[in-house]
PLY file of the C-alpha trace (Angstrom):
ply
format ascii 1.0
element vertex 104
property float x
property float y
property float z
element edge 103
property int vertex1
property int vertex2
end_header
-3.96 3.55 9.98
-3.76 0.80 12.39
-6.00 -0.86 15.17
-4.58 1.70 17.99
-5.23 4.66 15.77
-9.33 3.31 15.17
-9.62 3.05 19.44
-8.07 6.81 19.63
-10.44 8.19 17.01
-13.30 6.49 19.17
-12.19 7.51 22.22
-12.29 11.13 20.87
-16.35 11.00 20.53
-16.12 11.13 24.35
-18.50 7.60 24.43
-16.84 5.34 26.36
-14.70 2.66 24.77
-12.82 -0.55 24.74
-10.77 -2.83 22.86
-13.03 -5.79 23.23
-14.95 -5.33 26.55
-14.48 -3.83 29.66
-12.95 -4.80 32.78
-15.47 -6.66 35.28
-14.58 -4.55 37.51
-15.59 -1.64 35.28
-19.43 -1.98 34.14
-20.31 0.70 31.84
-24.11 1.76 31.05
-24.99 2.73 27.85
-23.62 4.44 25.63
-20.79 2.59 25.03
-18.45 1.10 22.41
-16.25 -2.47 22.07
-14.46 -3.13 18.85
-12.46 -5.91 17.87
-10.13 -7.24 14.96
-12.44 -9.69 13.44
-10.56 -11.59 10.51
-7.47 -10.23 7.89
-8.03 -9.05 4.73
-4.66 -9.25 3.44
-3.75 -8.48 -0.19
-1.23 -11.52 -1.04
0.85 -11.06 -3.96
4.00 -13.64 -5.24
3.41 -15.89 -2.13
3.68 -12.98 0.77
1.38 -10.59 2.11
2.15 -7.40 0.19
-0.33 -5.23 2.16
-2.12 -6.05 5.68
-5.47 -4.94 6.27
-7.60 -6.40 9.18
-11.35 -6.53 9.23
-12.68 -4.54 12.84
-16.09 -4.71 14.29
-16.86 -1.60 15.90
-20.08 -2.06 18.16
-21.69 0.56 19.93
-24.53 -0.12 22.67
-27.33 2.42 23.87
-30.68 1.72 26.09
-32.72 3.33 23.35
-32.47 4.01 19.73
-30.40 6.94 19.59
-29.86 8.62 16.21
-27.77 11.25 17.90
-25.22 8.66 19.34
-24.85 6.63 15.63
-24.34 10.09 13.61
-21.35 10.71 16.16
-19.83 7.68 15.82
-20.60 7.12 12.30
-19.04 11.20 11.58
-15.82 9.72 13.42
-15.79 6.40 10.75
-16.17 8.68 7.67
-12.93 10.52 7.70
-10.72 7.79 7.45
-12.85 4.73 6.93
-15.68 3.04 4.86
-17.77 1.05 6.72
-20.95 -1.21 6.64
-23.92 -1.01 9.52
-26.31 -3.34 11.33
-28.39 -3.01 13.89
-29.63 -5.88 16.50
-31.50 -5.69 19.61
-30.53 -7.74 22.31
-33.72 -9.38 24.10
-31.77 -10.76 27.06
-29.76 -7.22 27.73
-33.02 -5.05 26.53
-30.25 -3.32 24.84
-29.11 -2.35 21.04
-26.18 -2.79 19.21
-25.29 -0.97 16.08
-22.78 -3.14 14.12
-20.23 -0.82 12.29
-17.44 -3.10 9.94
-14.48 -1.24 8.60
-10.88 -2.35 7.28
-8.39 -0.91 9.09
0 1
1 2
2 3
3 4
4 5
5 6
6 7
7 8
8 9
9 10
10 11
11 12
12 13
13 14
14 15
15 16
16 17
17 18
18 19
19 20
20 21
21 22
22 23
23 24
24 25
25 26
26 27
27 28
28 29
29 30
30 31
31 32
32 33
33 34
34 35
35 36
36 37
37 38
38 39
39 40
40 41
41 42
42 43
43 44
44 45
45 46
46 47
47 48
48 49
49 50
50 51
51 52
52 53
53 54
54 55
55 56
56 57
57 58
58 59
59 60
60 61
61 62
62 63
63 64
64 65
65 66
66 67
67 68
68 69
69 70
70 71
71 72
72 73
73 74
74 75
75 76
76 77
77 78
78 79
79 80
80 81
81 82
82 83
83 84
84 85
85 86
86 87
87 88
88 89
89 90
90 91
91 92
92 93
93 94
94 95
95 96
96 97
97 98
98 99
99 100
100 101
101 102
102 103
């Protein structure tokens, strides 16, 4: 599985969604998802990497709480990944963002 392959499984929940943000010239309202390549993970072995993994933040945004939205996304994360969740609400946006982290 690589980065590419996590942005086509999102894309298939129908929520809009970006590598990173969207254009300016392309302001989405909520729902919507970013994710990013946060750190590596990489399993080093004799001096090399012997296996690459990279650490991706999957964020997605909604106006209101919305249950329905997370179980969506989070039914899309559980075929091929394990991941962690947080939730923060953004004062200055008036808007959430649930925090998924996954190794790709």
């Amino acid at each position: 599985m690589r980065v590419k392959d996590l942005g086509n499984i999102l894309e298939n929940t129908g929520i809009p969604t970006a590598y990173r943000n969207f254009p300016e010239d392309q302001p989405q309202l909520p729902p919507y998802i970013c994710y990013r390549v946060m750190r590596d993970n990489n399993f080093v072995a004799d001096g090399t990497v012997f296996h690459k993994a990279d650490i991706v933040q999957v964020e997605l945004y909604t106006k209101h709480k919305d249950l329905e939205t997370e179980e969506k996304v989070e039914q899309a994360l559980s075929f091929d990944f394990v991941w962690s969740k947080e939730e923060e609400y953004i004062d200055s946006e008036k808007i959430y963002q649930i925090i998924y982290e996954i190794e790709v």
